[in-house]
N, C-alpha and C positions, 0 to 999 in steps of 0.2 A: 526712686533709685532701683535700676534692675541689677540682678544677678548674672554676673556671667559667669557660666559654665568652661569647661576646660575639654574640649573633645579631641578624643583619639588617646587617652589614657583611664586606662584602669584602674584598679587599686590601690597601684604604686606607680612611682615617674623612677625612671633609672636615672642614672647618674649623669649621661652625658645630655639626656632631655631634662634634668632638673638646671644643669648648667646655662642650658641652652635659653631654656627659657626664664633664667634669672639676666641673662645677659638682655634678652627682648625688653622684659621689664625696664631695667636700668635707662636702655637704648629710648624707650616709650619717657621716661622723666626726666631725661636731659633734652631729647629733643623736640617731644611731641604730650605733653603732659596735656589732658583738658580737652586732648584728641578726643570723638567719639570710638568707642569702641564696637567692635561689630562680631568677632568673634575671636580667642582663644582656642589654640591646639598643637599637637601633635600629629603628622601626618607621618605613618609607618612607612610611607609606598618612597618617600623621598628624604625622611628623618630629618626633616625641618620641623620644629617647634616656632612655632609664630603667632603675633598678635598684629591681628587684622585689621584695620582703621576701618570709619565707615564712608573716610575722603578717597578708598581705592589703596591706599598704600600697605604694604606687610611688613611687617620686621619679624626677620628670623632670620634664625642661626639653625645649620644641618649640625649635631650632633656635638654641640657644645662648643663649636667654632666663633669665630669672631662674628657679628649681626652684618647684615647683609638689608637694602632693602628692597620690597621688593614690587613691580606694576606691572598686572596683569592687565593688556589690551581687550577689551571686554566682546569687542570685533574678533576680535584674530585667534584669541588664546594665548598670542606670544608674552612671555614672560620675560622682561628687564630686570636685570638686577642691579643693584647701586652702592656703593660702598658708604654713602653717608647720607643721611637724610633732604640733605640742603638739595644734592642734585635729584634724587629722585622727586621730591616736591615740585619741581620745578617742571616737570613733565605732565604732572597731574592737570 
């Protein structure tokens, strides 16, 4: 079993990135539990807290908002976002 790390926070998580990513969590055991995981973080540039699959998918929520998810085209850069898991999976 490895350890995953939490990057893009310091020594403390504010309030609406603790929210945020309690919401990821949740969003990650109701729909995608046993997912591999690939990485955990905090991105300050876009104030998304997200947990990164290792099938390509993101779940994050910008600043404690409702979970979004999210398929970055690995070609293009374009970024889709998805309101619920079922349809994003479904692109992967």
């Amino acid at each position: 079993m490895k350890n995953i790390p939490i990057y893009g926070v310091e020594n403390c998580i504010a309030a609406c990135e603790a929210v945020g990513l309690s919401k990821c969590f949740a969003a990650y055991a109701d729909n995608c539990a046993g997912e591999d995981i690939n990485t955990i973080g905090f991105n300050p540039n876009s104030g998304y807290t997200y947990i990164a699959l290792e099938n390509g998918l993101q779940i994050c929520s910008m600043l404690g908002r409702e979970v979004e998810y999210l398929i970055t085209d690995s070609n293009t850069g374009e970024e889709t976002f998805f309101d619920s898991y079922e349809e994003a999976i479904e692109v992967i």
